[in-house]
C-alpha positions as CSV (number, residue, x, y, z in Angstrom):
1,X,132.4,176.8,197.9
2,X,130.0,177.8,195.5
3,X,129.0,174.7,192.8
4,X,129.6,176.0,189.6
5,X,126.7,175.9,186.9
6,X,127.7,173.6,183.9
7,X,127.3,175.5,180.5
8,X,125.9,173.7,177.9
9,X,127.1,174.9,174.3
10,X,123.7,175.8,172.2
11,X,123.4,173.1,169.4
12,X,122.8,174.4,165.9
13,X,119.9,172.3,164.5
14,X,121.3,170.2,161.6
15,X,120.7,170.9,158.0
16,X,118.8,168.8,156.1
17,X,120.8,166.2,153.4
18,X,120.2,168.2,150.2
19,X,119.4,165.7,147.2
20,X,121.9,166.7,144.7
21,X,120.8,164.9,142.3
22,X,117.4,167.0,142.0
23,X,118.9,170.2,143.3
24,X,121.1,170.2,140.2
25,X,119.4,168.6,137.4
26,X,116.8,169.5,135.2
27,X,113.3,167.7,135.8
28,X,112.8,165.8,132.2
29,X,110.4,167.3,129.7
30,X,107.5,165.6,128.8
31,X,107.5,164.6,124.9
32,X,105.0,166.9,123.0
33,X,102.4,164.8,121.1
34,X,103.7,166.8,117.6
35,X,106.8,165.2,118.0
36,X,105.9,161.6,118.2
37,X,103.6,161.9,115.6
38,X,106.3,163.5,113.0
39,X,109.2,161.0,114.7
40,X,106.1,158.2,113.2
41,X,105.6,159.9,110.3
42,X,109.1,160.1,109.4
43,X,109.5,156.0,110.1
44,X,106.6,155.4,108.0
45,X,107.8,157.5,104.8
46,X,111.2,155.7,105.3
47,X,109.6,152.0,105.3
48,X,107.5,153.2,102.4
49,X,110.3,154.1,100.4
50,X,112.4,151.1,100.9
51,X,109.6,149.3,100.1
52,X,109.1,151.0,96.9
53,X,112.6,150.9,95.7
54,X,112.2,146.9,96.4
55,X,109.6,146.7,94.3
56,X,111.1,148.4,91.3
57,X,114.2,146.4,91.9
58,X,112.2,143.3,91.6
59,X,110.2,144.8,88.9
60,X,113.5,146.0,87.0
61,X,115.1,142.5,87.6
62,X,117.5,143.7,90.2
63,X,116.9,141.3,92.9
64,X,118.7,138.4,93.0
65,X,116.4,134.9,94.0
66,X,117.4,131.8,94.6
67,X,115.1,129.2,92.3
68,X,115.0,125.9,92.4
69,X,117.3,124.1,89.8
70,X,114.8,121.4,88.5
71,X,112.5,124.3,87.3
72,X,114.7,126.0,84.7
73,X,113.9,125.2,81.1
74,X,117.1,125.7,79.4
75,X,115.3,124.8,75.7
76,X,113.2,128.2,75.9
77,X,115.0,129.9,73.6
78,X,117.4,128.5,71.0
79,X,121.1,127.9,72.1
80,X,123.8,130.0,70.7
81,X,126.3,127.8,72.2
82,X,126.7,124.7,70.4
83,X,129.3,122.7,72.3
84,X,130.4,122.8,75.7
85,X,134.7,122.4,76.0
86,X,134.6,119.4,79.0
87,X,137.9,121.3,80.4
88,X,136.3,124.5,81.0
89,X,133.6,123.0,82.4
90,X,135.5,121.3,84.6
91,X,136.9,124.5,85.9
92,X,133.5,126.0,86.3
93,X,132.4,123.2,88.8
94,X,135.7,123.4,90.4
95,X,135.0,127.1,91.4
96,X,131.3,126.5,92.2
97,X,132.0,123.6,94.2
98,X,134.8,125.9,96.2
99,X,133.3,129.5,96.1
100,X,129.7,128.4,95.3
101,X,128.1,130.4,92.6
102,X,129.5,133.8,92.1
103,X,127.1,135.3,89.0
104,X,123.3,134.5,88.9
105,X,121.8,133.3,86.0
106,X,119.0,135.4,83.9
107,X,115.6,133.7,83.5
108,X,111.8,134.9,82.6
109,X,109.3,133.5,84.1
110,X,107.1,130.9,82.1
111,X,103.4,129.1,83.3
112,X,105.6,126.2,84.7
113,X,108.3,127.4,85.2
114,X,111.6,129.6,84.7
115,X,112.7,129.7,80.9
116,X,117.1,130.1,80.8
117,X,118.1,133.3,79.2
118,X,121.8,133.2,79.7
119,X,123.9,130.8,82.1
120,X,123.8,127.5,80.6
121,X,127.3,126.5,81.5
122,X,126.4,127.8,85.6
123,X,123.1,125.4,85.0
124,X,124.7,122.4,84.0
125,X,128.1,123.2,86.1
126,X,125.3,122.9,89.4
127,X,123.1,120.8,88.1
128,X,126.6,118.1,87.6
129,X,127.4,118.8,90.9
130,X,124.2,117.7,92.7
131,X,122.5,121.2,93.3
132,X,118.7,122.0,93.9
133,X,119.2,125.5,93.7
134,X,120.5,128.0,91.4
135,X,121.2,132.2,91.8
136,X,118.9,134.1,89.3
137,X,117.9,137.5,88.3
138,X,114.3,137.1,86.7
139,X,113.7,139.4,83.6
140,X,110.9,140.7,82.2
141,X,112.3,141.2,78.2
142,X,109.6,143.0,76.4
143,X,110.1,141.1,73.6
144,X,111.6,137.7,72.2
145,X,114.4,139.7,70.2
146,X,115.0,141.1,73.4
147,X,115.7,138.3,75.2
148,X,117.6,136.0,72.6
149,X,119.5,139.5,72.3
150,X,120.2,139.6,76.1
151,X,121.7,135.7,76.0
152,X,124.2,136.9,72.8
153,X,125.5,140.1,74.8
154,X,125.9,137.8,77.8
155,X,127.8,135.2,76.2
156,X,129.3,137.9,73.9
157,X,131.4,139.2,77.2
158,X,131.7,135.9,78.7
159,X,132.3,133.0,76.0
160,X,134.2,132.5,73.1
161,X,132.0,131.8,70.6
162,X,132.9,130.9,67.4
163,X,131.6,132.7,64.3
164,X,129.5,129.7,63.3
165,X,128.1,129.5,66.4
166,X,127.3,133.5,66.1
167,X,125.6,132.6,62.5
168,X,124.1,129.5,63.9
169,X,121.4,131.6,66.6
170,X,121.2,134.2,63.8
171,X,119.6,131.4,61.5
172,X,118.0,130.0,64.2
173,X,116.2,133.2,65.1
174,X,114.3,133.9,62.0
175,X,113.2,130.0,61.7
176,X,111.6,130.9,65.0
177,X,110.1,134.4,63.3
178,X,112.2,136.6,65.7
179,X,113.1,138.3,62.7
180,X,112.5,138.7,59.2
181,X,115.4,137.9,57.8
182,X,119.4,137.0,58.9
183,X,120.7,139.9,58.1
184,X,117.8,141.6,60.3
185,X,119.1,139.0,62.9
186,X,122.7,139.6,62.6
187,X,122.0,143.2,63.4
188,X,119.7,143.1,66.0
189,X,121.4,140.1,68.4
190,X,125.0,141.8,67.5
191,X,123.7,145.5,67.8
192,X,127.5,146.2,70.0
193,X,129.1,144.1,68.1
194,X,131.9,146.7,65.0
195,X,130.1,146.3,61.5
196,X,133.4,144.8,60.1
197,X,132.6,141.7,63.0
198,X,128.9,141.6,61.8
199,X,130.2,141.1,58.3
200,X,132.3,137.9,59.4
201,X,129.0,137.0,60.8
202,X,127.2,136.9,58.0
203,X,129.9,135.3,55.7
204,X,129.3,132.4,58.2
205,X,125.2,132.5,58.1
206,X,126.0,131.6,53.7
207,X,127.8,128.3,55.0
208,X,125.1,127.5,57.8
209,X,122.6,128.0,55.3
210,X,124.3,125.6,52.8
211,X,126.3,123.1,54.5
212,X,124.5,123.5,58.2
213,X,122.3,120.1,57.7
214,X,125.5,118.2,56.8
215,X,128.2,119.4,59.3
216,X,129.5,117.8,61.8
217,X,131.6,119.5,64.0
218,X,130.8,123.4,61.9
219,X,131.9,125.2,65.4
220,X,135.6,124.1,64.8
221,X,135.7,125.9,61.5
222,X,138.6,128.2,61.2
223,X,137.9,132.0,60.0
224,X,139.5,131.7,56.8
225,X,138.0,128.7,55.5
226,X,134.5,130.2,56.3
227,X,135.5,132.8,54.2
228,X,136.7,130.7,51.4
229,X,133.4,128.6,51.4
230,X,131.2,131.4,52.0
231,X,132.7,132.9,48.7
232,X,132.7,130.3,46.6
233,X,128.8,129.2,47.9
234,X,127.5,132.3,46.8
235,X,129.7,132.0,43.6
236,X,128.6,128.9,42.4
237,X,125.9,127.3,43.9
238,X,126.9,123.3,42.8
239,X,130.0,123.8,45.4
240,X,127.9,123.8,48.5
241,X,125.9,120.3,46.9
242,X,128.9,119.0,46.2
243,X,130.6,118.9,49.1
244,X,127.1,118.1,51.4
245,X,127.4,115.2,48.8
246,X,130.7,114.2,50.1
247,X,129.9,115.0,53.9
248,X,127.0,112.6,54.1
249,X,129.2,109.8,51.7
250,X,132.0,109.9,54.3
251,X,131.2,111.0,57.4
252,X,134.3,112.9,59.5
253,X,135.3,111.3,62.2
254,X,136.6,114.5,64.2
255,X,136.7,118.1,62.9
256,X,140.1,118.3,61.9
257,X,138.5,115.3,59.5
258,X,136.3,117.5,58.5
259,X,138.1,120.2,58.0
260,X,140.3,118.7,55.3
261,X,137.1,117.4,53.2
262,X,135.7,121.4,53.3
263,X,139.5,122.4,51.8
264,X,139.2,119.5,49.4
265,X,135.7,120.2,48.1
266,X,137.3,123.8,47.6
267,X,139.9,122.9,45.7
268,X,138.2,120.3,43.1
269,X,138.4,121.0,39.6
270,X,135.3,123.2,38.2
271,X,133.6,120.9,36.0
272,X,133.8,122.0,32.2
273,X,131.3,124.1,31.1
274,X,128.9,122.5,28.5
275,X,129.7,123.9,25.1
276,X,128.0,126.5,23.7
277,X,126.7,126.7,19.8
278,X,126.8,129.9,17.8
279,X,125.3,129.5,14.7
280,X,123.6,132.5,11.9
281,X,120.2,132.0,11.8
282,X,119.1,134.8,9.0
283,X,120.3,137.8,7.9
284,X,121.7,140.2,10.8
285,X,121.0,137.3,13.0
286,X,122.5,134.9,15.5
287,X,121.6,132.1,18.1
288,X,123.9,131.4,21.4
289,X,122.4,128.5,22.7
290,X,123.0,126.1,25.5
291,X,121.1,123.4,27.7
292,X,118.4,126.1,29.7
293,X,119.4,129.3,27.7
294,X,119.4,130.8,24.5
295,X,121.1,134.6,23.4
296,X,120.0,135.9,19.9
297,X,121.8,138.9,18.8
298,X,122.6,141.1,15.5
299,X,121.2,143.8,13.8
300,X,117.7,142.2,13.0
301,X,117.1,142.1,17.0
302,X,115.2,145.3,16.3
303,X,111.4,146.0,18.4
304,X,109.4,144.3,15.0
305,X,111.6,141.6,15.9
306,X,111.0,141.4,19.4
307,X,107.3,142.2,19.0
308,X,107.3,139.1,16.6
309,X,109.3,136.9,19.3
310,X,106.7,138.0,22.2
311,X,103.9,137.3,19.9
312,X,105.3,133.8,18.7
313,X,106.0,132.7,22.2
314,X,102.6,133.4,23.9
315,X,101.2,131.7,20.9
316,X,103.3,128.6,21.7
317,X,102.6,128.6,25.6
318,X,98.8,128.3,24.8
């Protein structure tokens, strides 16, 4: 029997393992050099501009630094608050001792120092507390109106002030040549403030400039008895000596004290006014005479006449 032959089945070679992976996906690109150098360009303009909008912040007063408390000088300018209430204050440190502080102080930089614009109450509030630092924007006012102006407006929003206290930094202001004159003062520290509020104002600046050196508690003054003294001050001077004379005999002991010796001097009889002598002195003539002052009058004060009255008083004052 024939032995059979054994086919063997032709193997097909095998395929090579294709790499998917870079059959199917694109080669990266190589970065052209113009892009990297706009990509750096672009980095640099946006550093330079955040750099330059820092700077005017700081420059503007923008930025917010914290200073150290020992170096604010809170005598740089005049106060225009007088007195401090102890239960508001106590409040103040309350909230900075829970919430720290919320609103930064304004200051200018001095030689050795920082000079306190507004935030008196926040100063002494941290400084009570223990604090070695305080929140501050520093200015840069161009002027010192500018910056006793910038204090009012601040405590304007903030503070109650009373209108004493208002006339008080308006006096203060020109003794210090900040302006020419109170009612210059008035208008420039209280340039927001209505006219018919500057007025008040300026009622009060009459009885800080009469009564100021004998006060003692001026900043519990009510409106209406401003008013009253303010009027009768510019009416007749002797009121505001005479009640300065009182002050300083019988110092108040609080200001409701006080308050009742300002009504009293108000209401004190007007002494009587010394007697005045009318008298003919010649024909078509009369003399009015008093103590200081003398009135002639009639028909004979004609220009001979007062050519002959100039004459005979230079004569005399030789």
């Amino acid at each position: 029997m024939a032995k059979r032959k054994r086919l063997d089945l032709p193997t097909e070679p095998v395929a090579p393992v294709l790499d998917t992976k870079s059959a199917f996906s694109t080669p990266p690109r190589a970065r052209m050099p113009i892009a990297d150098v706009a990509g750096d360009t672009a980095g640099r303009a946006a550093l330079e501009e955040v750099a330059r909008e820092m700077t005017a912040a700081e420059e503007e007063g923008r930025v917010v630094k914290k200073l150290p408390l020992k170096e604010v000088m809170i005598h740089h300018l005049a106060r225009d608050r007088m007195v401090m209430d102890p239960e508001e204050m106590e409040s103040l440190k309350t909230s900075i001792a829970a919430r720290g502080q919320q609103t930064p102080i304004e200051v200018v930089t001095l030689s050795d120092g920082y000079g306190l614009i507004s935030g008196l109450r926040r100063v002494e509030a941290l400084r009570a507390l223990g604090e070695s630092e305080v929140l501050a924007f520093i200015r840069k006012p161009e002027s010192s109106a500018d910056a006793y102006r910038a204090m009012v407006e601040e405590n304007e929003m903030r503070a109650d002030l009373s209108y004493y206290e208002r006339a008080n930094i308006a006096v203060m202001s020109v003794r210090q040549s900040v302006f020419p004159t109170a009612k210059a003062a008035v208008k420039g520290l209280f340039a927001h403030v209505p006219a018919p509020k500057r007025s008040k104002i300026l009622k009060f600046v009459t009885v800080r400039e009469a009564l100021g050196a004998s006060l003692g508690f001026p900043q519990s003054i009510p409106e209406h008895l401003g008013f009253k003294l303010a009027q009768a001050i510019e009416a007749d001077p002797e009121v505001s000596r005479r009640i300065s004379a009182a002050l300083r005999a019988t110092p108040p002991e609080d200001a409701a004290a006080e308050r009742r010796l300002l009504e009293k001097g108000l209401n004190a009889p007007q002494a009587a006014p010394e007697p005045r002598s009318v008298e003919p002195i010649g024909s078509g003539l009369k003399l009015e005479a008093k103590a200081g002052r003398a009135v002639l009058s009639g028909p004979a004060v004609d220009e001979t006449f007062l050519a002959a009255l100039k004459a005979w008083a230079a004569q005399r004052d030789t």
